[in-house]
C-alpha positions as CSV (number, residue, x, y, z in Angstrom):
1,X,78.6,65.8,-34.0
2,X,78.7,67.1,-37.7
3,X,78.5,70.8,-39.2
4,X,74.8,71.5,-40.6
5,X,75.2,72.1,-44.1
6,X,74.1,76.3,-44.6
7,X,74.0,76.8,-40.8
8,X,74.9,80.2,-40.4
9,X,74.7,80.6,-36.8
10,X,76.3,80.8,-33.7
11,X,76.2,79.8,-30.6
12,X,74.9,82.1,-27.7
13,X,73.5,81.8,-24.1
14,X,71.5,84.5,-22.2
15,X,71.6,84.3,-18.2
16,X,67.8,84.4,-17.9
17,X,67.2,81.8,-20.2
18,X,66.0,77.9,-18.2
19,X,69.0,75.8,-17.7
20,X,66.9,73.5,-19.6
21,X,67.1,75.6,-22.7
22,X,71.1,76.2,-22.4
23,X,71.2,72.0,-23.3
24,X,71.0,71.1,-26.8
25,X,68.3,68.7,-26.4
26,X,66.2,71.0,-24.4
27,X,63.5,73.5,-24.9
28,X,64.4,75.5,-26.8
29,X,65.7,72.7,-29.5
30,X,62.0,70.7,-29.0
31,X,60.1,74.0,-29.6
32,X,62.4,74.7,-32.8
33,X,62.1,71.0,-34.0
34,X,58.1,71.3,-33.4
35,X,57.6,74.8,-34.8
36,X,59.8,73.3,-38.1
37,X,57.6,70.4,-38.4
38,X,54.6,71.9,-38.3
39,X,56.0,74.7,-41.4
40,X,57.1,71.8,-43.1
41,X,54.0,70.1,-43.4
42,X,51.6,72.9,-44.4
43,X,54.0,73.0,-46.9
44,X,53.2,70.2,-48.4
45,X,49.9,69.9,-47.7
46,X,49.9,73.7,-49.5
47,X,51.6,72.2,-52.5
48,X,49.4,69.4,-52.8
49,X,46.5,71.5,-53.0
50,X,48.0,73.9,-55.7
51,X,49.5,71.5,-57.3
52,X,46.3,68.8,-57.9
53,X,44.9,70.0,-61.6
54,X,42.1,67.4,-60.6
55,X,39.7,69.4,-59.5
56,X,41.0,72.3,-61.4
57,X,39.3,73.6,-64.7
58,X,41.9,73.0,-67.4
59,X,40.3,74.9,-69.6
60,X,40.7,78.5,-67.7
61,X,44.0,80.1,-68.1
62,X,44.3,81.5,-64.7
63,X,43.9,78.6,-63.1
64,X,46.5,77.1,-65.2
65,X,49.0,80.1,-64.8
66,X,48.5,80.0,-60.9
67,X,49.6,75.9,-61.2
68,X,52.4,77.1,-63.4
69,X,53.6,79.9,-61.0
70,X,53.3,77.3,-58.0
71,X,55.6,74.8,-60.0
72,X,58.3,77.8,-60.9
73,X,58.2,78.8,-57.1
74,X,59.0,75.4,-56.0
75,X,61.8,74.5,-58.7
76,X,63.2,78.1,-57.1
77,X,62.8,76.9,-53.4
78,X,64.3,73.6,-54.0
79,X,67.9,73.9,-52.5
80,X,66.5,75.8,-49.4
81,X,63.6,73.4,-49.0
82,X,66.0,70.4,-49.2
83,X,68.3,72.4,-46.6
84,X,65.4,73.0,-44.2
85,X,64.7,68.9,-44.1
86,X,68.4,68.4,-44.1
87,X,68.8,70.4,-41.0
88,X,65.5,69.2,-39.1
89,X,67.0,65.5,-39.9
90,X,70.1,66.3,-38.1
91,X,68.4,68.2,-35.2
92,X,65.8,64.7,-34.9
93,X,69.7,62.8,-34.4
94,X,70.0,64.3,-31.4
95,X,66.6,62.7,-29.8
């Protein structure tokens, strides 16, 4: 085992909650790792779409701006994009 780099939580169990989901490889960790995955992607397929000046007219300035604004916002959201694959890899580890 190895700290998550940016983890900010803590641990906590709840009586009611399946056994199952008390282990770390259980439910509650699959869900997670599935629900993560799946933001992850559309993500990227998001990016790719806003991203692609192919089918863009490079002529009109709004269009241009809105590519520009999608680059900014993903130099910004580097670090925590990079943490949020960082910490899916380590949760995949555990399987």
């Amino acid at each position: 085992m190895v700290p998550i780099r940016g983890v900010p939580f803590t641990a906590s169990f709840k009586a009611a909650a399946a056994s199952k989901d008390n282990l770390l490889t259980g439910g509650a960790m699959d869900r997670h790792i599935k629900k993560e995955l799946e933001r992850l992607t559309s993500l990227m397929v998001e990016s790719k779409k806003e991203l692609n000046t192919k089918d863009k007219d490079m002529k009109d300035v709004k269009s241009l701006l809105k590519v520009k604004e999608f680059v900014e916002t993903t130099q910004r959201d580097t670090d925590l994009i990079t943490l949020n694959i960082d910490q899916l890899d380590e949760s995949l580890k555990l399987f």
